[in-house]
C-alpha positions as CSV (number, residue, x, y, z in Angstrom):
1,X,20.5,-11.1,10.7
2,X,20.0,-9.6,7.4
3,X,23.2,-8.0,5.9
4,X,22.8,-4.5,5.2
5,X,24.8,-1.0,5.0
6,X,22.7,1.7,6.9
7,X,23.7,1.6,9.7
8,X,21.4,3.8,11.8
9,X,22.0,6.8,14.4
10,X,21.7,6.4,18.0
11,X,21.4,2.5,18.3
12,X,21.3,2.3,21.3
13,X,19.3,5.2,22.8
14,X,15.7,3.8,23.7
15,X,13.2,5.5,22.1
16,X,9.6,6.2,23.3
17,X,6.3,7.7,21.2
18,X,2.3,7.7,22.0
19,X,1.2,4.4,19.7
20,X,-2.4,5.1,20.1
21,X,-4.1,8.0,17.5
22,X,-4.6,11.2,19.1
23,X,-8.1,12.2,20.5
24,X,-10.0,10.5,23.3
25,X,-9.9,6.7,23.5
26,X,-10.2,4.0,25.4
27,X,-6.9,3.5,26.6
28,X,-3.5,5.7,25.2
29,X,-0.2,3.6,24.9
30,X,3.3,4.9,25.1
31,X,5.5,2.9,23.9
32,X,9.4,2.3,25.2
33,X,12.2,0.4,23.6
34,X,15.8,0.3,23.9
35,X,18.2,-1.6,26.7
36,X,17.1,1.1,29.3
37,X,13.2,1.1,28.6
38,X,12.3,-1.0,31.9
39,X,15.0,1.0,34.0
40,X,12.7,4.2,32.7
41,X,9.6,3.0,33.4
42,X,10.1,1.8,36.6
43,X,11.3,5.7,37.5
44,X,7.8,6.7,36.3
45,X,5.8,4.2,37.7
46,X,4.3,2.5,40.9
47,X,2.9,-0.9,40.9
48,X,0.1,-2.0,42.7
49,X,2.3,-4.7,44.2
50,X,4.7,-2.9,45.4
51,X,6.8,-4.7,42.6
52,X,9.5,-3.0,40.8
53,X,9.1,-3.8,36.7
54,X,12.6,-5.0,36.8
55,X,11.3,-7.8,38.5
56,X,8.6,-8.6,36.6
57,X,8.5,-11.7,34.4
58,X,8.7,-11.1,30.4
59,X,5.5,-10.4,29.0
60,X,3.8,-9.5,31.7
61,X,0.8,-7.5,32.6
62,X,0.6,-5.2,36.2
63,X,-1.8,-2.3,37.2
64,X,-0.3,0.4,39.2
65,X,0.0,4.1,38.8
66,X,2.3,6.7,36.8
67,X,3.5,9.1,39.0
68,X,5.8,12.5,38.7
69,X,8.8,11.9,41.1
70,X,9.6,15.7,41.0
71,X,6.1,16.4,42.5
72,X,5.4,12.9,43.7
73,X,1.9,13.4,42.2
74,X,0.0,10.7,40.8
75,X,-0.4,11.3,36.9
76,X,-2.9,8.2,35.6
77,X,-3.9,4.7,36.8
78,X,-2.2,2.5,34.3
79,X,-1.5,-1.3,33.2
80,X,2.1,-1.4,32.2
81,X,3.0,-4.5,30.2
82,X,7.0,-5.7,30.2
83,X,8.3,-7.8,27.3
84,X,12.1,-8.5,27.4
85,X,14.5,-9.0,24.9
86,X,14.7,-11.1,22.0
87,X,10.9,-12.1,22.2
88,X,9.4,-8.6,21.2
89,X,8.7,-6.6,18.5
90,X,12.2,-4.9,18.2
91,X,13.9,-7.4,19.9
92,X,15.1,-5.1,22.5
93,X,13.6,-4.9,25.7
94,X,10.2,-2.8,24.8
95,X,7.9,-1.9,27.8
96,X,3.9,-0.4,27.3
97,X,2.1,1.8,29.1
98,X,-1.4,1.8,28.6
99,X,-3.0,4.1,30.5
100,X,-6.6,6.1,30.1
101,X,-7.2,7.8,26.6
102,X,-7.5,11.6,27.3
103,X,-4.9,13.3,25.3
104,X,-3.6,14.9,28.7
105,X,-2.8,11.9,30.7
106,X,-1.6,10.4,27.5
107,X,0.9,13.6,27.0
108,X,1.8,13.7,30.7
109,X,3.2,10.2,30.6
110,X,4.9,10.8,27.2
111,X,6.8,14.2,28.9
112,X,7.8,11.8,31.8
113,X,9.5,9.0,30.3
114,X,11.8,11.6,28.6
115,X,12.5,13.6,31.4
116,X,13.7,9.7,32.6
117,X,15.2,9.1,30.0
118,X,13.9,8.4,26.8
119,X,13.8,10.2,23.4
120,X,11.4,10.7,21.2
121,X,10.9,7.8,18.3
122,X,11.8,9.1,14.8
123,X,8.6,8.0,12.4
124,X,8.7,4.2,11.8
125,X,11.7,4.2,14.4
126,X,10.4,0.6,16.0
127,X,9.8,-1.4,13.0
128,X,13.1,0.2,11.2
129,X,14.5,-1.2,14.6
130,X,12.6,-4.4,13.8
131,X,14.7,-4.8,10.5
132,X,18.2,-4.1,11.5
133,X,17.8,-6.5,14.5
134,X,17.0,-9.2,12.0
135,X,13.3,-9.9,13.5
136,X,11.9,-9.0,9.8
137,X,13.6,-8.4,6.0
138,X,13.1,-4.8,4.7
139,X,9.8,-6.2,2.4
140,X,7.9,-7.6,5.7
141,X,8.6,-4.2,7.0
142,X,7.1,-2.2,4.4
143,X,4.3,-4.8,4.9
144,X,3.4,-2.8,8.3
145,X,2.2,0.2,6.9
146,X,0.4,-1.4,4.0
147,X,-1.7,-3.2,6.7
148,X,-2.3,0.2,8.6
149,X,-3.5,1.9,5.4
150,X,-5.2,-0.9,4.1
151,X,-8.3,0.8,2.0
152,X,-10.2,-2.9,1.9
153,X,-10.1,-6.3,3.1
154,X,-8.2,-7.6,-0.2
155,X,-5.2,-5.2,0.6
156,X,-4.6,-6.3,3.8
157,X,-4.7,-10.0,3.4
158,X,-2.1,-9.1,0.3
159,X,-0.1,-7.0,3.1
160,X,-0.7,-9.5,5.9
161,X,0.5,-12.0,3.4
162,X,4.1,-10.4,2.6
163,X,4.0,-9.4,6.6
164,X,4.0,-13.2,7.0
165,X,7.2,-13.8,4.7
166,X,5.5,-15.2,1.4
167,X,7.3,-12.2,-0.8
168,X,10.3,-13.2,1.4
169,X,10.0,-17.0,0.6
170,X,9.9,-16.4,-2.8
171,X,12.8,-13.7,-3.6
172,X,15.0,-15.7,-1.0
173,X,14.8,-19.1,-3.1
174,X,15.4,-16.7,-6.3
175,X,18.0,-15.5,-4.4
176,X,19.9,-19.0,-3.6
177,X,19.5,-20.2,-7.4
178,X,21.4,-17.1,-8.2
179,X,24.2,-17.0,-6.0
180,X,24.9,-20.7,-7.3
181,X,24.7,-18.7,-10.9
182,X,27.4,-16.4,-9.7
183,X,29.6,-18.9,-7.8
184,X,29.8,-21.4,-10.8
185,X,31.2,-18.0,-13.2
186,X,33.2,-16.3,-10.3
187,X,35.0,-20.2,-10.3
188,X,35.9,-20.2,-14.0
189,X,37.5,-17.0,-13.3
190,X,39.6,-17.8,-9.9
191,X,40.4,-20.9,-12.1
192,X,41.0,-20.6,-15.2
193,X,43.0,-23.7,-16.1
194,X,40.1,-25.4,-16.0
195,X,39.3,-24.0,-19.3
196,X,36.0,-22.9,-20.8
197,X,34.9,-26.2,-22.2
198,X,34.3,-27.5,-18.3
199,X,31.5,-24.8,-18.0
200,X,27.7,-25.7,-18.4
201,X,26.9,-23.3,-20.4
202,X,22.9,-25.1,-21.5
203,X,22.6,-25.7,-17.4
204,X,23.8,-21.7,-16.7
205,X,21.4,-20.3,-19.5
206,X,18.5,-22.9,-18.3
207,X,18.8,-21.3,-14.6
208,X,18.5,-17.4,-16.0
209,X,15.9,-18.4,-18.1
210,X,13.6,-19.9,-15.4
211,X,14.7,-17.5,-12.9
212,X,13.9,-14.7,-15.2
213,X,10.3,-16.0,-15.8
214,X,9.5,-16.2,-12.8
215,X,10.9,-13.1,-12.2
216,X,9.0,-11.7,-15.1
217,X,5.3,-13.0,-13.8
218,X,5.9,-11.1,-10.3
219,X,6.5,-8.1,-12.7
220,X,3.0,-8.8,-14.3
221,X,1.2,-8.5,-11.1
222,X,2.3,-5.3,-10.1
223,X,-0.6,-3.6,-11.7
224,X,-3.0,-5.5,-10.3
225,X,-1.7,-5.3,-6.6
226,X,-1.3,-1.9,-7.2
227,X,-5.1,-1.5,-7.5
228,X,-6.1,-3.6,-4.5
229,X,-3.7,-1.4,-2.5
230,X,-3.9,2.3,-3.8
231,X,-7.3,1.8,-4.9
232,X,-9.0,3.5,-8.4
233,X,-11.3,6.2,-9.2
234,X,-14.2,6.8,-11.4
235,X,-15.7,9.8,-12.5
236,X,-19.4,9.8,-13.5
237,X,-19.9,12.5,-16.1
238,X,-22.4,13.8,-18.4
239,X,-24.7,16.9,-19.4
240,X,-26.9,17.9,-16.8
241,X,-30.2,16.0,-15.6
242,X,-28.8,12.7,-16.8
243,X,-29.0,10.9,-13.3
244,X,-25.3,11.3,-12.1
245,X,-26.2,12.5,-8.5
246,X,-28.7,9.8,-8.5
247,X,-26.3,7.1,-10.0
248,X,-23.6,8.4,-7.0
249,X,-26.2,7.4,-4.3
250,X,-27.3,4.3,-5.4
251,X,-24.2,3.2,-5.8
252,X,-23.2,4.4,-2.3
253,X,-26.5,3.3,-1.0
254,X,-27.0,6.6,1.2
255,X,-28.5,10.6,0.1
256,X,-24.9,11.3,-0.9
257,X,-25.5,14.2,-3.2
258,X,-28.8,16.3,-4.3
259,X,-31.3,15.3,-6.4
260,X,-33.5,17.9,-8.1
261,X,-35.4,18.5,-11.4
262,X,-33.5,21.3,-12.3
263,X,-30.5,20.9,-14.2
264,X,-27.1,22.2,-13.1
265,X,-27.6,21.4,-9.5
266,X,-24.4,19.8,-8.8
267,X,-21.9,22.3,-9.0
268,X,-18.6,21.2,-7.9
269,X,-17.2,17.6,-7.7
270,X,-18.2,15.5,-4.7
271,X,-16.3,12.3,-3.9
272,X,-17.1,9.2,-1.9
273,X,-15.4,5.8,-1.7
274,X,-16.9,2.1,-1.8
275,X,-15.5,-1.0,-1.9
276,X,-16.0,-3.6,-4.9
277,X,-14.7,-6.9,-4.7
278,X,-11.8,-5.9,-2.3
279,X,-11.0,-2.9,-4.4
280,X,-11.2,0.4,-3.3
281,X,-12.9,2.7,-5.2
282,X,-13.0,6.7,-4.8
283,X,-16.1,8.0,-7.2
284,X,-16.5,11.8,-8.0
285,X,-20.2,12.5,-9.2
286,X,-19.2,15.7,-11.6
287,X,-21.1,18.7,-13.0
288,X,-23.1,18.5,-15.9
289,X,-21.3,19.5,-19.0
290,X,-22.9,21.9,-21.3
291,X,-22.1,25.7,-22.2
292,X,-23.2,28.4,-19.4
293,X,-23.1,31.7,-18.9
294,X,-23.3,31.3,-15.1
295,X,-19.8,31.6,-13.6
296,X,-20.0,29.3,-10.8
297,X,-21.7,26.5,-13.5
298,X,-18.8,27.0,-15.8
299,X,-16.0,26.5,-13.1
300,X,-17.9,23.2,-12.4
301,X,-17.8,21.7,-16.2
302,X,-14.0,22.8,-15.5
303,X,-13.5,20.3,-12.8
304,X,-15.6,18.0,-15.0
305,X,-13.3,17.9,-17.8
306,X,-10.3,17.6,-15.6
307,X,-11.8,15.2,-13.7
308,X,-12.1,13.3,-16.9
309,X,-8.8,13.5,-17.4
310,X,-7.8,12.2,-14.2
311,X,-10.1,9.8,-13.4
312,X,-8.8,5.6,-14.4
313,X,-12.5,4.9,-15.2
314,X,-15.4,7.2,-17.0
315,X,-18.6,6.2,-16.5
316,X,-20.3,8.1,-19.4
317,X,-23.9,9.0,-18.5
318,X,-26.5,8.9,-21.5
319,X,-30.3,9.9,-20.9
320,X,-32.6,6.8,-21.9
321,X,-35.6,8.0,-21.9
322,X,-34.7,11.1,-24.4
323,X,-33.4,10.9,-28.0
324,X,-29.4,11.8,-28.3
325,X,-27.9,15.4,-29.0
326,X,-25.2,17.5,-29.9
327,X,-24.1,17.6,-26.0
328,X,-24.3,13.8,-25.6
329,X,-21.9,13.4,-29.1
330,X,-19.5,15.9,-27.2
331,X,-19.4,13.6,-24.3
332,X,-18.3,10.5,-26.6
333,X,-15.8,12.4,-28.4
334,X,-14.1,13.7,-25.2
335,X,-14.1,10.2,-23.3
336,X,-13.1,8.3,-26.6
337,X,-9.7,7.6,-26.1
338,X,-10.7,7.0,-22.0
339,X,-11.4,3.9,-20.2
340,X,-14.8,4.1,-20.1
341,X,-18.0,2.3,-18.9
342,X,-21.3,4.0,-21.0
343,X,-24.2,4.1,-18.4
344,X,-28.0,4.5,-20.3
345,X,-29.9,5.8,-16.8
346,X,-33.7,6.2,-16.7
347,X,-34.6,2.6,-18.4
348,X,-37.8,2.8,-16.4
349,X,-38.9,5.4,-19.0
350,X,-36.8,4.6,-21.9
351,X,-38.1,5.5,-25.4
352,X,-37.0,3.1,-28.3
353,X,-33.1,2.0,-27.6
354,X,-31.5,4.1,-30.4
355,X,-28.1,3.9,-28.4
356,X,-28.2,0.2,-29.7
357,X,-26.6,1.5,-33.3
358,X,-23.8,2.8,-31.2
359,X,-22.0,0.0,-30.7
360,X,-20.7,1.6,-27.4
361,X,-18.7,-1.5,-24.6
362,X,-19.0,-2.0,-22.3
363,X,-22.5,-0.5,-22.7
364,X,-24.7,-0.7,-19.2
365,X,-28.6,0.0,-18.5
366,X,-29.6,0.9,-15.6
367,X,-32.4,2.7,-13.1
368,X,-30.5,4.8,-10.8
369,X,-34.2,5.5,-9.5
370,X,-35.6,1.7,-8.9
371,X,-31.8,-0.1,-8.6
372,X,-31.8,-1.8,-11.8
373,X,-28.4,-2.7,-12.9
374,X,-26.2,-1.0,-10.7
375,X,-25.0,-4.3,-9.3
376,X,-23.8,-4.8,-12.8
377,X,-22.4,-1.5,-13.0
378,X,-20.6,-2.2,-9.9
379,X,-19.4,-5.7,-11.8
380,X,-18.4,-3.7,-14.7
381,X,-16.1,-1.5,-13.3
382,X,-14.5,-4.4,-11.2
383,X,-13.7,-6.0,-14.7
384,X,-12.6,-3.0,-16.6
385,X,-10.1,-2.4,-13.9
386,X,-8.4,-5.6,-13.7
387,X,-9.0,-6.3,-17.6
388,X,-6.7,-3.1,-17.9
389,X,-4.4,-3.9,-15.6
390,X,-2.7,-6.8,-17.4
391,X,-3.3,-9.6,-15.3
392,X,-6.7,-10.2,-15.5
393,X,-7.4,-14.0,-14.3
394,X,-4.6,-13.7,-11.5
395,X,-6.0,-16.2,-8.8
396,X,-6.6,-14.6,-5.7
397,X,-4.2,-17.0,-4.1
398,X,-1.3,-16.2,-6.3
399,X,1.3,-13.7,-4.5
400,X,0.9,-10.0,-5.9
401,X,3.6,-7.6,-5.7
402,X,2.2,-4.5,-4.5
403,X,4.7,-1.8,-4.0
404,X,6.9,-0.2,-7.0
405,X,10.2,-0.2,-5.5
406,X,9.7,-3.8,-5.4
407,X,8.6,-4.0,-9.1
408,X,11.0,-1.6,-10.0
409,X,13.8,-3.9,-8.2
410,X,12.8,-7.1,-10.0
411,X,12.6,-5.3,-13.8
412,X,16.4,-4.4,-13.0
413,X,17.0,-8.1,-12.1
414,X,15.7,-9.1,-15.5
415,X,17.8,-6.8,-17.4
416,X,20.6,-7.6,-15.5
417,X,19.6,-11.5,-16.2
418,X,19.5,-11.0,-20.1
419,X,22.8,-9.3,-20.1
420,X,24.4,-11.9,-18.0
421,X,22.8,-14.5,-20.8
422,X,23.9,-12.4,-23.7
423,X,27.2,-12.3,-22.2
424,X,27.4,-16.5,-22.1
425,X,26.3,-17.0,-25.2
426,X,28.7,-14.5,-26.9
427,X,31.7,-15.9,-25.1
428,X,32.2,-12.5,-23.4
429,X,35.0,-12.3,-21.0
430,X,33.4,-14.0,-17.5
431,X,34.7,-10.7,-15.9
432,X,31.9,-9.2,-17.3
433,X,29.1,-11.9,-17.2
434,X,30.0,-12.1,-13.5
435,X,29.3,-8.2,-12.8
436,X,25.9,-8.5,-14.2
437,X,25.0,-11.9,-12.7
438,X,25.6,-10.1,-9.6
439,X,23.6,-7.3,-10.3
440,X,20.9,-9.4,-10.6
441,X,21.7,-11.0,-7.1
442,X,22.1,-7.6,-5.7
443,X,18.6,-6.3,-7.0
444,X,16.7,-9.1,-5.4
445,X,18.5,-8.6,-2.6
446,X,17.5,-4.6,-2.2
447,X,13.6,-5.6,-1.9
448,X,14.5,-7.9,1.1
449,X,17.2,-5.8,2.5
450,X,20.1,-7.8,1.8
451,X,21.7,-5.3,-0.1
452,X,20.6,-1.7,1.1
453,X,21.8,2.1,2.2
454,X,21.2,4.8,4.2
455,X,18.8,6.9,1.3
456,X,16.5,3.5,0.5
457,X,15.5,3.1,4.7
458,X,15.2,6.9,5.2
459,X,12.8,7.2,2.1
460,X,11.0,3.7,3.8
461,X,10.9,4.2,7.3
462,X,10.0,8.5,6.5
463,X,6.3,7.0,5.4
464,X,5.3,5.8,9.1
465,X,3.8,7.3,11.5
466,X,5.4,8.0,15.0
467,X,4.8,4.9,17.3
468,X,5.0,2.1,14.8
């Protein structure tokens, strides 16, 4: 049971929400939990047995129907599944009913089970119950909704993983090493007799110093989880008739935007996402920069030029098969100081390569019209990505912390490390080395939820959706 400070309202009610999305489905679930969730469902619901759900084995399965006692009308045909405490996902006693899809039958059985009983979940309600009954650490939790918004398969085996504990493995031991820090200081100060020429001060300094580079590599990988799990985007930009609606839909693979002859077609920004490697990627195909008198064409190079600005990749579209101008010059100068990928389109009629003198990297030639190179474009911006994100090489087995309060947790821990090491060296009164030794204990132990308060599982738990 994790030790913690929040302690949360209403304990002890038992909560109920739909857990299925709205719209028509398959099958709607409302879900119950809380000491009185079978006692509730039983008042709302008539098994096929003739079996009361009280007496019902632990998770267990039984058809029957929901019915409104008031009216003693049948409401849905239902499968209600009964899973008693400790061995659920709350550890309370938590009760499902899964009855047909239709947003009606769904609501119906929702109004029933509060009219019993029940009230309705706050968001994240279950899995925030989850925590404080010890079943997961606050970083497992926070794993749950990584999983549901997952944007590729990458970020949710990176979730899954820290779902499973590996985040937890690791900040635990961290954890242990430093609490044997802090009891070997807090000693010298409860007994001071023994004097200061007892304390191993090389074996003290060698413990913060591997603790704090380990420490320091989970720091470095923040970046890089961070793209797997939020995901990038590039914006394609250029002057018009360059290829950049074409270049959106091969790399989409589909008619995404309209291709014409006549320059300016693309108006305002469209947007699309694809997936390369595992990392999400939200592209904007832009319109073509150049001066306008047309009002609606100049509101477009607007968004262009933001978009620019915005974008964590530029691919920077030049026309091959035509010699360079005053626009395309423009173009370099305003993605210069940009992360940017510079895209020759149109190889298949290229006139002699006089982009070669430009020394531009990474430089890429492609045929948005026949395919060519737009797997290495695709490679490209994979590379420019995690080359930027300062942990390029990271094996994909290696743990990656994904989430900033985390990141911003362990940086503290550091700082707190190099003052506690500052403070040994220096002979500073232990008083002092012991209050920032802790500090360090006590970050490590927010990201787990050792050490926690009401503001940090509010601001946590606010990010789910009702049901989960």
């Amino acid at each position: 049971m994790p030790v913690f400070t929040a302690v949360m309202n209403h304990i002890n009610d038992t909560i109920a929400a739909i857990s299925t999305p709205p719209g028509e489905g398959g099958i709607g679930i409302v879900r119950l939990s809380g000491s009185n969730a079978v006692l509730i469902a039983d008042k709302v619901f008539v098994s096929s047995r003739n079996k009361r759900l009280a007496e019902l084995k632990s998770h267990s399965l039984t058809h029957g129907f929901v019915r409104d006692n008031l009216s003693n009308k049948r409401i849905d045909e239902a499968l209600v599944t009964v899973m008693r405490a400790p061995r659920t996902y709350t550890r309370e006693d938590v009760v499902e009913i899964n009855c047909h899809g239709g947003m009606n039958a769904v609501k119906a059985v929702m109004l029933l089970v509060l009219k019993e009983g029940a009230r309705i979940a706050e968001p994240g309600e279950f899995t925030k119950r989850a925590f404080l009954n010890g079943r997961i650490d606050l970083s497992q939790a926070e794993a749950v909704i990584d999983i549901i918004r997952a944007k590729s398969d990458r970020a949710e085996t990176l979730a899954l993983s820290q779902l499973e504990g590996r985040l937890s493995v690791k900040i635990s031991a961290l954890r242990e090493r430093l609490t044997e820090l802090c009891a070997h200081i807090e000693a010298h100060i409860d007994f001071p007799e023994d004097g200061p020429e007892t304390m191993d001060k090389s074996g003290m300094t060698a413990t913060i110093d591997s603790v704090k580079g380990e420490l320091k590599i989970l720091s470095s990988s923040y970046e890089q989880g961070r793209l797997f799990r939020e995901g990038i985007s590039v914006a394609i930009v250029g002057k018009p008739n360059v290829g950049k609606s074409s270049l959106l839909n091969a790399l989409l693979e589909k008619d995404r935007a309209i291709v014409t002859e006549i320059p300016g077609t693309t108006r305002d920004i469209i947007e699309d996402s694809l997936n390369i490697n595992g990392l999400p990627v939200r592209i904007m195909d832009t319109a073509g920069i150049r001066d306008s008198h047309d009002l609606a064409e100049i509101e477009g190079v607007r968004r262009s030029l933001k978009a620019i600005d915005g974008a964590d990749i530029i691919i920077a579209v030049l026309d091959a098969s035509k010699p360079m101008d005053g626009a395309d010059e423009e173009l370099l100068e305003k993605v210069r100081q940009k992360r940017a990928i510079y895209l020759l389109n149109k190889i298949d009629n290229a006139v002699a390569d006089i982009h070669a003198s430009r020394q531009l990297s990474p430089l890429v030639r492609v045929s948005a019209k026949t395919g060519e190179g737009i797997e290495r474009l695709k490679e490209d911006i994979y590379s420019v990505c995690l080359a930027n994100s300062g942990t390029e090489g990271v094996a994909s087995e290696e743990l990656l912390i994904t989430n900033l309060r985390h990141k911003q947790a362990i940086d503290k821990a550091v700082n707190a490390l190099e003052e506690t090491k500052t403070g040994l060296q220096s002979d500073l009164h232990l008083d002092f080395v012991a209050v920032s030794a802790r500090e360090s204990l006590d970050c490590l132990g927010e990201i787990v939820g050792a050490v926690t308060s009401d503001d940090i599982l509010n601001r946590i738990f606010s990010d789910f959706c009702i049901g989960k």
